[in-house]
C-alpha positions as CSV (number, residue, x, y, z in Angstrom):
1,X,3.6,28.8,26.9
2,X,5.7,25.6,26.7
3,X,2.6,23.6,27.3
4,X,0.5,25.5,24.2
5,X,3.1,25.1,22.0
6,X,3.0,21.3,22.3
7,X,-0.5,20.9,22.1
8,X,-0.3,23.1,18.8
9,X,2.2,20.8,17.6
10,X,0.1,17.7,18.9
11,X,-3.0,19.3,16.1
12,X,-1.1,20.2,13.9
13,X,0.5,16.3,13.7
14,X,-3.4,15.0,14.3
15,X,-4.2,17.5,10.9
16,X,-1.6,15.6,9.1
17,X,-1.7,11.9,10.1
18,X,-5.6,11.5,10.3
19,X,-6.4,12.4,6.6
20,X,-3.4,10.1,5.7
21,X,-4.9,7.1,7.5
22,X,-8.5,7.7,6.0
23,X,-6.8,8.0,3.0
24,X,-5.1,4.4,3.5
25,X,-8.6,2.6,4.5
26,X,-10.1,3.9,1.2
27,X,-7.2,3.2,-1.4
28,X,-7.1,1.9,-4.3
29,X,-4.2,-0.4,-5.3
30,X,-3.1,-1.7,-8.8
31,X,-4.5,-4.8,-10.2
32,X,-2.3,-7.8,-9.4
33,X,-0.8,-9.5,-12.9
34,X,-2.6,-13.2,-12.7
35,X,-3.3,-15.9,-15.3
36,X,-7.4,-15.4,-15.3
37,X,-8.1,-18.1,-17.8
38,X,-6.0,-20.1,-20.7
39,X,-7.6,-22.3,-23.8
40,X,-7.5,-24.7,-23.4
41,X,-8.3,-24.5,-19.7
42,X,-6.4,-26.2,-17.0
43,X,-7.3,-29.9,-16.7
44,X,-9.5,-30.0,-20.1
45,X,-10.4,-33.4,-22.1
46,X,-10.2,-32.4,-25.8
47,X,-11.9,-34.4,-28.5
48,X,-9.5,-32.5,-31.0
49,X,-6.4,-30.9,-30.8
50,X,-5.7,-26.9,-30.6
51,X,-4.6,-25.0,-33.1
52,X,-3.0,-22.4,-30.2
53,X,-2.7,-21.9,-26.8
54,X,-3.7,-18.7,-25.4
55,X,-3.3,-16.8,-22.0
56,X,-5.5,-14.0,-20.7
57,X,-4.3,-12.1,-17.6
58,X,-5.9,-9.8,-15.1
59,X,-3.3,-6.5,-16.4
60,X,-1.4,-6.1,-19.4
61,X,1.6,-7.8,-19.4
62,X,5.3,-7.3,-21.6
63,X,5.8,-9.5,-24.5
64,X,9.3,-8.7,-24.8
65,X,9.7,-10.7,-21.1
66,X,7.5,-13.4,-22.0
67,X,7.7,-17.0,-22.5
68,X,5.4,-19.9,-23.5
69,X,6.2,-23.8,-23.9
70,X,3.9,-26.9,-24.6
71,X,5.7,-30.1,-23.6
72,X,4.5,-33.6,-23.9
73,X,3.8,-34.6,-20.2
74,X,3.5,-38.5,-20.8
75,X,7.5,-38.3,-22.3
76,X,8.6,-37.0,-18.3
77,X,6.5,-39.4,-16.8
78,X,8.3,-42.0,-18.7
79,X,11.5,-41.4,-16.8
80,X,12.7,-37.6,-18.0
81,X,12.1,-34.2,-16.0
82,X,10.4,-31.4,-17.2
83,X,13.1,-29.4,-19.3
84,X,14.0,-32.9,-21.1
85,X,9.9,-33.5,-21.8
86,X,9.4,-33.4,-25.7
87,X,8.6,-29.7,-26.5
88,X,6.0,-29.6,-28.9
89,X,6.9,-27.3,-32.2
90,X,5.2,-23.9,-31.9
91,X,5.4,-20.4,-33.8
92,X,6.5,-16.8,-32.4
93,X,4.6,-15.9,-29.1
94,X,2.4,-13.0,-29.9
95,X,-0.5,-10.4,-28.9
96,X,-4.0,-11.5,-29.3
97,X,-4.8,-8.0,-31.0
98,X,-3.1,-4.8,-31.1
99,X,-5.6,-3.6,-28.7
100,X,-4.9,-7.0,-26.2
101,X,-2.0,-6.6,-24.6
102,X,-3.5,-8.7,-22.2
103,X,-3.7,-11.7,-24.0
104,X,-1.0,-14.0,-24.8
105,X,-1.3,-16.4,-27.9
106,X,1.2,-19.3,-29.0
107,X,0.2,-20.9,-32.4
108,X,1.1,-24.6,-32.7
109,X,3.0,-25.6,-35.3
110,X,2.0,-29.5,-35.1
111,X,-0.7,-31.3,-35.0
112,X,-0.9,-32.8,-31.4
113,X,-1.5,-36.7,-31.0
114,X,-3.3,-37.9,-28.0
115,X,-1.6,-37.2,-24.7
116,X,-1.2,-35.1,-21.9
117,X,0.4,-32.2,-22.4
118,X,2.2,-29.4,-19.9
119,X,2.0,-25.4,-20.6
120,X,4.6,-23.6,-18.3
121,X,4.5,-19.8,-18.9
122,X,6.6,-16.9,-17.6
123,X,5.8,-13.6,-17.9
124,X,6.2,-9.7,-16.4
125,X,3.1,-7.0,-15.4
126,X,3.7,-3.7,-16.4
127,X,5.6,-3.3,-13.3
128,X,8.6,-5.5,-15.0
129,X,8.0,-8.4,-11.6
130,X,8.3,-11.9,-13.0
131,X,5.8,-14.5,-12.5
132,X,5.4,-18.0,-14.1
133,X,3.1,-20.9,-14.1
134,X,2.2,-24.2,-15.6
135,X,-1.2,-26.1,-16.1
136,X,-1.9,-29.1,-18.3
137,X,-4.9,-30.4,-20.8
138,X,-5.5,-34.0,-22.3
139,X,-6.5,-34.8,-26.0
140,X,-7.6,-37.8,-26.6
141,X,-6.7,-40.7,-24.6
142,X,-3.6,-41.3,-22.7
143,X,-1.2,-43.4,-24.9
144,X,1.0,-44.9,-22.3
145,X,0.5,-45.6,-18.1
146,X,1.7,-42.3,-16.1
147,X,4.1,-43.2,-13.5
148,X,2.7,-42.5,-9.8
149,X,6.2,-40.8,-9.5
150,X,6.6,-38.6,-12.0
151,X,3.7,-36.5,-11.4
152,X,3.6,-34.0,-14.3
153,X,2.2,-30.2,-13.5
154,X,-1.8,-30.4,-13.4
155,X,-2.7,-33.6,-15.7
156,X,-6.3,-34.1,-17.1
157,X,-8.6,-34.8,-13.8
158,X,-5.9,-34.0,-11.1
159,X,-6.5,-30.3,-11.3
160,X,-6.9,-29.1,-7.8
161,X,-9.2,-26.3,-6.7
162,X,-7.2,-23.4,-6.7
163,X,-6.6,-23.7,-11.0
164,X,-3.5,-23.6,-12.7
165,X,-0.7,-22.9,-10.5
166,X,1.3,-19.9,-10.6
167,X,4.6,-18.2,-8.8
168,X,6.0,-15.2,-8.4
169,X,9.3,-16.4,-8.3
170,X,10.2,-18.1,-12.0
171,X,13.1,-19.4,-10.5
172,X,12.1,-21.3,-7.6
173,X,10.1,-20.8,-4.6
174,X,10.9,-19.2,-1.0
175,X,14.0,-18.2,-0.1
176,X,15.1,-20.0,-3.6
177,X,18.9,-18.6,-4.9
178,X,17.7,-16.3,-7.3
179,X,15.4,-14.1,-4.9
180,X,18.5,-13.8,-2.6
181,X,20.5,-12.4,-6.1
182,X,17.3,-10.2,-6.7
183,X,17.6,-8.9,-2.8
184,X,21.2,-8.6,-2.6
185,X,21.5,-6.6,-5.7
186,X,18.5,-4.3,-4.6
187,X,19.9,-4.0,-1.2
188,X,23.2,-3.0,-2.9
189,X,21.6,-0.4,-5.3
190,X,19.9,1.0,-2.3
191,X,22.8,1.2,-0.2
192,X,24.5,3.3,-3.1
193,X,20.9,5.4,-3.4
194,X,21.6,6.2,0.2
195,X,24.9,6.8,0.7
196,X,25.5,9.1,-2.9
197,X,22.1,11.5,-2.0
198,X,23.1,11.4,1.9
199,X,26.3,12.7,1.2
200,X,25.3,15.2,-1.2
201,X,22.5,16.6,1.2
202,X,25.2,16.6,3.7
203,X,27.6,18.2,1.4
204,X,25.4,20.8,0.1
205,X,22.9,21.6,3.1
206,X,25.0,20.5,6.3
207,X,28.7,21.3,5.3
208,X,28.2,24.4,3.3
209,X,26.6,26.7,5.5
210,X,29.1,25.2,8.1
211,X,32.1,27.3,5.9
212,X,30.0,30.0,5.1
213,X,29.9,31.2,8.7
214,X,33.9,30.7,8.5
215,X,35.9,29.9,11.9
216,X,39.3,28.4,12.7
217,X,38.9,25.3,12.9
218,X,39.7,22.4,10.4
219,X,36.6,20.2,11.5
220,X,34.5,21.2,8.5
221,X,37.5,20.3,5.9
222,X,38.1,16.7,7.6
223,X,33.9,16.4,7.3
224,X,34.5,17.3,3.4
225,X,37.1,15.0,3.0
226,X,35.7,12.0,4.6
227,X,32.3,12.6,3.1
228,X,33.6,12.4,-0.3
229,X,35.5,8.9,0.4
230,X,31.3,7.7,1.7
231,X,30.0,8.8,-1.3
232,X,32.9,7.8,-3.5
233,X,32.0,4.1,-1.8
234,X,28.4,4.4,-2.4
235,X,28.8,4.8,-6.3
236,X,31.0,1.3,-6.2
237,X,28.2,-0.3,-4.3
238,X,25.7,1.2,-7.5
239,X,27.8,0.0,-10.2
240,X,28.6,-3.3,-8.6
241,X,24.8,-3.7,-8.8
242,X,24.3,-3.1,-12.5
243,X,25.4,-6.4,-13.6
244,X,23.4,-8.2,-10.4
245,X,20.0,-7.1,-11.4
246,X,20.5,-7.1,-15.2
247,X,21.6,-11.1,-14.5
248,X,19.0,-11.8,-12.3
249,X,16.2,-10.5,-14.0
250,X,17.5,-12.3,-17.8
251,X,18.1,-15.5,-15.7
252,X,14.8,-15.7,-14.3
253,X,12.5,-14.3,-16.9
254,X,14.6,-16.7,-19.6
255,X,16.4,-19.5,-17.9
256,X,17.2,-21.3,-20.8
257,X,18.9,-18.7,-22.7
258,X,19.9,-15.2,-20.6
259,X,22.7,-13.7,-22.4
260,X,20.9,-14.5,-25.6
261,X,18.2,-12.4,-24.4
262,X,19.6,-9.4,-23.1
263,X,19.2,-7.4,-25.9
264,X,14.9,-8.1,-25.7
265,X,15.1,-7.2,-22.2
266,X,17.0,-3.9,-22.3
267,X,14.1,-2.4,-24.8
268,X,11.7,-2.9,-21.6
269,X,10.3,-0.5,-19.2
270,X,12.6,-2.4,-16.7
271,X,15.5,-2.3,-19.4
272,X,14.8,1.8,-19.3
273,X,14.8,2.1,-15.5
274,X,18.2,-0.4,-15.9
275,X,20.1,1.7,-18.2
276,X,19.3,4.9,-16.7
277,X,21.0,3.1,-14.1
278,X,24.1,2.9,-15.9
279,X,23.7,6.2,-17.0
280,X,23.4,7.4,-13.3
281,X,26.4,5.3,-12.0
282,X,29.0,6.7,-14.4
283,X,27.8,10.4,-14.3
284,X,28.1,10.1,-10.4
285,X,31.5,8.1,-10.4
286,X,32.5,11.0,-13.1
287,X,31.8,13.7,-10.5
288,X,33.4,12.0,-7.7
289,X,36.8,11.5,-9.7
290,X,36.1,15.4,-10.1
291,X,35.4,15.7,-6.6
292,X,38.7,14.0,-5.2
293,X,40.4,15.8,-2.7
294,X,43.2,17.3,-5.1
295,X,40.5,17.8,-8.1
296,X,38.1,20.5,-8.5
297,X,35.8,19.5,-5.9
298,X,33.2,22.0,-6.3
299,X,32.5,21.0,-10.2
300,X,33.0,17.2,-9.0
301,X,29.6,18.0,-6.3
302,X,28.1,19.4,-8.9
303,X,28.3,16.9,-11.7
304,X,27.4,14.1,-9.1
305,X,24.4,16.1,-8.6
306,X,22.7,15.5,-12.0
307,X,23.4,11.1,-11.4
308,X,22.2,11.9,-7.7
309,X,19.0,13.2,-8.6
310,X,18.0,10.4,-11.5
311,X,18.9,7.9,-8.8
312,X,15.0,7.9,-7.6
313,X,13.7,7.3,-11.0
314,X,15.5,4.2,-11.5
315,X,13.6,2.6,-8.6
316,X,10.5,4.0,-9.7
317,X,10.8,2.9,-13.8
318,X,11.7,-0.5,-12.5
319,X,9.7,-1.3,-9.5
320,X,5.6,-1.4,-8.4
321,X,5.5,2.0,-8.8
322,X,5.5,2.1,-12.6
323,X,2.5,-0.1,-12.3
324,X,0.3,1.9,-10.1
325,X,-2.5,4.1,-11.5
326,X,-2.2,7.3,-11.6
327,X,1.4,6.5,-12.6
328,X,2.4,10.2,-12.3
329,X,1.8,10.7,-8.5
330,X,2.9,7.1,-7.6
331,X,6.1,7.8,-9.6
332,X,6.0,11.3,-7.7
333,X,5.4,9.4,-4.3
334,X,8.4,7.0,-4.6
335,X,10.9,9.6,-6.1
336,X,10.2,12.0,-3.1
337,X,10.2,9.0,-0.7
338,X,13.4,7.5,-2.1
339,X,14.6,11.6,-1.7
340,X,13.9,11.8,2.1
341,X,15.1,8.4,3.3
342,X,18.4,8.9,1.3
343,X,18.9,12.4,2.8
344,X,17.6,11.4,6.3
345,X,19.9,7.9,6.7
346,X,22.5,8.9,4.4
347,X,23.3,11.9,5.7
348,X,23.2,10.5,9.6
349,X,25.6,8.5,8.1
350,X,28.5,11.0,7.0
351,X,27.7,12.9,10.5
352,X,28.3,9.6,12.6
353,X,31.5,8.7,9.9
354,X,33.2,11.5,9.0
355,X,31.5,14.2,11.5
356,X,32.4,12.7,14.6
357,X,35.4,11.3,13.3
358,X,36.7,14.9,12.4
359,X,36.2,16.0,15.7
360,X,37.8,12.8,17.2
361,X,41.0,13.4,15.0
362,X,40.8,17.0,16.3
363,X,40.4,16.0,19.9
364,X,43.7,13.3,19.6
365,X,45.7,16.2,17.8
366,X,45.0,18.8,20.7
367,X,46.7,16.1,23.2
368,X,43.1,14.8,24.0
369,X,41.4,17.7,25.4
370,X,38.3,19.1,24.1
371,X,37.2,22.7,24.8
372,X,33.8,22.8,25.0
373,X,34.2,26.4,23.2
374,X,36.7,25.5,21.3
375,X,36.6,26.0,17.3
376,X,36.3,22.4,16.9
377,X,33.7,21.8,19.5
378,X,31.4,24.9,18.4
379,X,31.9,23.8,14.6
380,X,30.9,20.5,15.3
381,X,27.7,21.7,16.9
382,X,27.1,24.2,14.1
383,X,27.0,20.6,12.1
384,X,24.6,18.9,14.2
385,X,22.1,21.9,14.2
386,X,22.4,21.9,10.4
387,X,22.1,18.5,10.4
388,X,18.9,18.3,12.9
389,X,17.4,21.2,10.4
390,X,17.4,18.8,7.4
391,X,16.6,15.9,9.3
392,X,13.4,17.1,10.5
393,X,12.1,17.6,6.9
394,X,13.3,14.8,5.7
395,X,11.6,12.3,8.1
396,X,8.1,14.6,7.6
397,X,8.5,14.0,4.2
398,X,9.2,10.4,4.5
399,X,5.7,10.0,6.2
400,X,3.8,11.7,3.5
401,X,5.5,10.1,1.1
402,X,5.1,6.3,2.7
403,X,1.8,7.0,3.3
404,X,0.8,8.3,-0.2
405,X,2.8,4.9,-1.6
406,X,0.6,2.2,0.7
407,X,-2.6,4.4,-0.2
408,X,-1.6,3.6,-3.8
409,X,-0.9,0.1,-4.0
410,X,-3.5,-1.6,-1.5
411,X,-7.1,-2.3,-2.3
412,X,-7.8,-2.4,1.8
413,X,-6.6,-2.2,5.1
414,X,-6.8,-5.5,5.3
415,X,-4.2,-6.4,3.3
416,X,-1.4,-5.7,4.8
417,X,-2.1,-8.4,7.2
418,X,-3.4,-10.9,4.9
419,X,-0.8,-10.5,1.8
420,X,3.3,-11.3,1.9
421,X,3.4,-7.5,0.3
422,X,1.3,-6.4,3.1
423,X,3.0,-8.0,5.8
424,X,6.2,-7.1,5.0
425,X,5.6,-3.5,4.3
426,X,4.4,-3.5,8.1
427,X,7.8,-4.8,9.3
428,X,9.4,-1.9,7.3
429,X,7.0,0.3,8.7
430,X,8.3,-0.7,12.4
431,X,11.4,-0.4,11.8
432,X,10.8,2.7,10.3
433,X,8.5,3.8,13.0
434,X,11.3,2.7,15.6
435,X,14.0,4.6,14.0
436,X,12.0,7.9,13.5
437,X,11.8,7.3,17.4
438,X,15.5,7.0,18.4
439,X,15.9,10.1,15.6
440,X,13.6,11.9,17.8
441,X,14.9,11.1,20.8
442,X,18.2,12.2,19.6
443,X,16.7,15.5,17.7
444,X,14.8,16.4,21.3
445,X,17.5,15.3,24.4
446,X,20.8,14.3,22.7
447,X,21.4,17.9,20.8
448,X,20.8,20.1,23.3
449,X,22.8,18.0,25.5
450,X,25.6,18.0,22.8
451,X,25.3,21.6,23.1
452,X,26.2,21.9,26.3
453,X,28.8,19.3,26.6
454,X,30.3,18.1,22.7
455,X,31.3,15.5,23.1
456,X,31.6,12.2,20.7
457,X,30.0,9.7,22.9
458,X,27.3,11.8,23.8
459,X,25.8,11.3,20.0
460,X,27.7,8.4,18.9
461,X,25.5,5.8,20.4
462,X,22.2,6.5,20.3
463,X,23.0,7.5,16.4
464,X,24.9,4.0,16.1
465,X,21.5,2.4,16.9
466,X,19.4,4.8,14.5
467,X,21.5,3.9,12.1
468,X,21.2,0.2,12.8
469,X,17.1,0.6,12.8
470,X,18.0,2.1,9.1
471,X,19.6,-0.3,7.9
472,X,17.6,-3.0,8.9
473,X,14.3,-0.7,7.3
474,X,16.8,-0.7,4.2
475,X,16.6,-4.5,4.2
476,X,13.0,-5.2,4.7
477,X,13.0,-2.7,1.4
478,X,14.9,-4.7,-0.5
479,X,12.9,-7.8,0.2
480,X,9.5,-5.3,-0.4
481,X,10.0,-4.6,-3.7
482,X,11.1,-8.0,-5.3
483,X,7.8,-9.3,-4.0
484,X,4.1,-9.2,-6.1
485,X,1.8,-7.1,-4.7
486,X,-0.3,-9.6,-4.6
C-alpha cells in the first residue's frame, strides 16, 4: 500500500511539474526597454545642425523619470569632465505624440556651432528600472584638437560596433554604491514582507487552532507573545526601508537634483507601488501597537491584516512584474508567490524563535525536565503539525507561482544562462531548490521523530539551516529584481 501511495504521489508531482517546464521552454517574456535608434544617430557627421534630439526605444518608457542633456564634448576634452562640459540650452523634454510614448524628443533651444557634442540620457520602462546612456554626433568640423585623454562618450568616427552605449545602472556600473543602496533597501523591505505575513500566518493558521483545542500548558501564550515582538520587528525593517528606496531611486534616475524631484517621481507607477508602501507600513505598525501584549491583541492581528495583505502589491507595482504582459496574471503570479514564501520562511521563523524558545523557557522552569507527554511537549507538537500543514501548501504554491513568473518574463530557455537576469534567477532557484529539500527532509524524518521524542534539538538544527538556505534565496531576490531583464 505504502509503495502505491508513493508512486501516486510520484504522477501526481510528474502531472504538475511537466506542463510547468513546457510551459517555461515556450514563454514569452516582456520586451526589454533599449535605446533602438536616436537623430541624430550615434557617431553622425552633420552638414547642419538639429533642431531636436530624439530617442526611440524598444517599450514605452515614463517621462516623469526621464532625463535628456546635450553637452559640448570638445569643452571636456579641453581639460573639464563631463558634468562641467557646456550644456547646450534646450526646451522641456517631451513625447513625440500622444500616441508615442515610446519616443523621447528634446528641442534645442540654440543654434549649435560646429563641434562634437555628447547626449547622455536616463530613463525608466514601464517597469519603473532605471537605465541611462550617452552617444555623440559631429556638426561641422572640429573647432579645436581633442585631447587623446579626455576621451568624450562616442565622438564622430569612434563609434564602436555595439552603438550607443547604454547601462542599467544610471549611477555607475557593477557592484557601484548605489546598487548596493537599491539591494540593501530591497533586502530590507523583504525581510519586513517576510517576517509581518510569516507571523500572521503563524498567528492565525498555527497558533489559533493550537488554543482552540485548549490544554494546560502556557507554551501557546509564550509562542503569541514572542511572535508579536518578530512581527513588531519586521514592520521597523519596512519602514526603515521607505526612505532607502525612495532615495535611491530619485538619486539615480536624477542625480543632479533628487529632492527637487521627488514630487515627479511619487506621481509614477513606481511612486504608487512606493506610497502604498507607506500606507502598508503604518497600518501594520498601527495593528501591532494594537497588538502589544497588554492591548487588544485580537483587533491589533486584525488591523495588521489589511497592511499584511497589500504588502505583495507593492513589489508587484514597483518591480518587473508591472511590466509583463498579461499584466493581470504576472501581477497575480508575484502577489501569490510573494504570499507563499512569506508564510513558508516567515512562519519557520516564529516556530524556530518563539516556538522553540517557549518550550525551552518551559523546560528551564520545570527544573529541566521535559515530559514527553507533558502539556508543553504535546502542545509544542500540536504546533509543528499545524505548522507542517501550512508549510506544505505554501512551498506547492511557491512552485507554481515561480514557475508561472520565469514563464512570463523569458523569451527562451536559453536565457537564463546567457542573461545576468537569467543567471541569477538560477542561483535563487538553487537555493530555493536546496531549501524546499532540508524543509522536506524535516517535514518527512524530523516530525515524526519530534513526535516521539520533543525535543528542541531534534528540530532546531536542521530548521537553523533551512532557514539559512532562506535567507540566502531572500538575497539572491533582492539582487533579482534591481537587475534589467535584459
Amino acid at each position: 500500500m505504502r509503495s502505491g501511495a508513493g508512486a501516486r504521489r510520484a504522477w501526481a508531482w510528474g502531472l504538475f511539474v511537466l506542463p510547468a517546464l513546457a510551459g517555461l521552454a515556450a514563454g514569452g517574456g516582456p520586451p526589454h526597454t533599449q535605446l533602438d535608434s536616436s537623430d541624430p544617430a550615434d557617431g553622425a557627421r552633420l552638414s547642419e545642425p538639429p533642431v531636436r534630439v530624439a530617442l526611440d526605444f524598444s517599450t514605452d518608457v515614463q517621462l516623469a523619470l526621464s532625463t535628456v542633456s546635450v553637452r559640448l564634448a570638445e569643452s571636456w576634452a579641453a581639460g573639464g569632465t563631463p558634468e562641467s562640459a557646456r550644456a547646450v540650452a534646450a526646451g522641456a523634454l517631451r513625447y513625440d505624440a500622444d500616441d508615442r510614448r515610446d519616443v523621447l524628443v528634446l528641442p534645442l533651444a540654440e543654434l549649435l556651432a560646429s563641434g562634437v557634442y555628447a547626449v547622455a540620457w536616463t530613463t525608466a520602462g514601464p517597469d519603473s528600472h532605471p537605465i541611462s546612456g550617452e552617444f555623440g554626433f559631429e556638426v561641422g568640423a572640429p573647432t579645436a584638437p581633442q585631447r587623446a585623454d579626455s576621451q568624450p562618450p562616442q565622438q564622430a568616427g569612434a563609434q564602436d560596433a555595439e552603438g550607443p552605449r547604454q547601462s542599467d545602472d544610471p549611477a555607475g556600473g557593477g557592484l557601484s554604491f548605489a546598487v548596493f543602496l537599491s539591494t540593501a533597501a530591497r533586502l530590507l523591505f523583504y525581510m519586513g514582507t517576510v517576517g509581518l505575513i510569516g507571523a500572521l500566518a503563524f498567528r492565525v493558521l498555527v497558533l489559533a487552532p493550537v488554543e482552540r483545542a485548549g490544554g494546560t500548558s502556557a507554551v501557546p501564550m509564550l509562542v503569541l507573545a514572542w511572535t508579536w515582538q518578530i512581527a513588531t520587528m519586521s514592520v521597523a525593517a519596512l519602514l526603515a526601508s521607505i526612505p532607502l528606496r525612495l532615495w535611491h531611486q530619485a538619486r539615480t534616475l536624477f542625480p543632479d537634483d533628487p529632492f527637487g524631484n521627488l514630487a515627479a517621481l511619487s506621481q509614477t507607477a513606481w511612486g504608487g507601488g512606493w506610497w502604498l508602501h507607506v500606507g502598508a507600513g503604518l497600518v501594520a505598525a498601527a495593528g501591532m501597537w494594537l497588538a502589544r501584549p497588554l492591548g487588544e491583541r485580537a483587533r491589533g492581528w486584525a488591523v495588521a491584516a489589511v497592511g499584511v495583505l497589500l504588502l505583495p502589491v507593492v513589489a508587484a507595482v514597483s518591480g518587473h512584474a508591472w511590466a509583463t504582459q498579461p499584466r493581470g496574471l504576472a501581477v497575480g503570479a508575484l502577489y501569490l508567490h510573494v504570499l507563499a514564501a512569506s508564510m513558508w520562511l516567515g512562519g519557520l521563523f516564529c516556530l524556530v524563535f518563539a516556538g522553540i524558545r517557549a518550550l525551552r523557557t518551559t523546560q528551564a522552569a520545570d527544573g529541566g525536565a521535559l515530559v514527553a507527554s507533558g502539556p508543553a511537549s504535546l502542545a509544542f507538537v500540536e504546533i509543528v503539525a499545524a505548522f507542517s500543514r501550512l508549510a506544505v501548501v505554501a512551498v506547492a504554491l511557491l512552485v507554481v507561482t515561480g514557475t508561472a513568473n520565469a514563464w512570463l518574463r523569458l523569451d527562451a530557455v536559453s536565457q537564463l544562462w546567457t542573461t545576468p537576469w537569467g543567471r541569477t534567477l538560477l542561483g535563487k532557484a538553487g537555493l530555493a531548490a536546496a531549501t524546499m529539500a532540508i524543509g522536506l527532509y524535516n517535514w518527512r524524518v524530523v516530525r515524526p521523530a519530534l513526535m516521539e521524542n520533543p525535543r528542541p534539538g531534534v528540530l532546531q538544527r536542521p530548521a537553523l539551516l533551512e532557514l539559512a538556505l532562506g535567507a540566502a534565496a531572500l538575497v539572491a531576490t533582492s539582487w533579482l529584481v534591481v537587475q534589467s531583464l535584459g
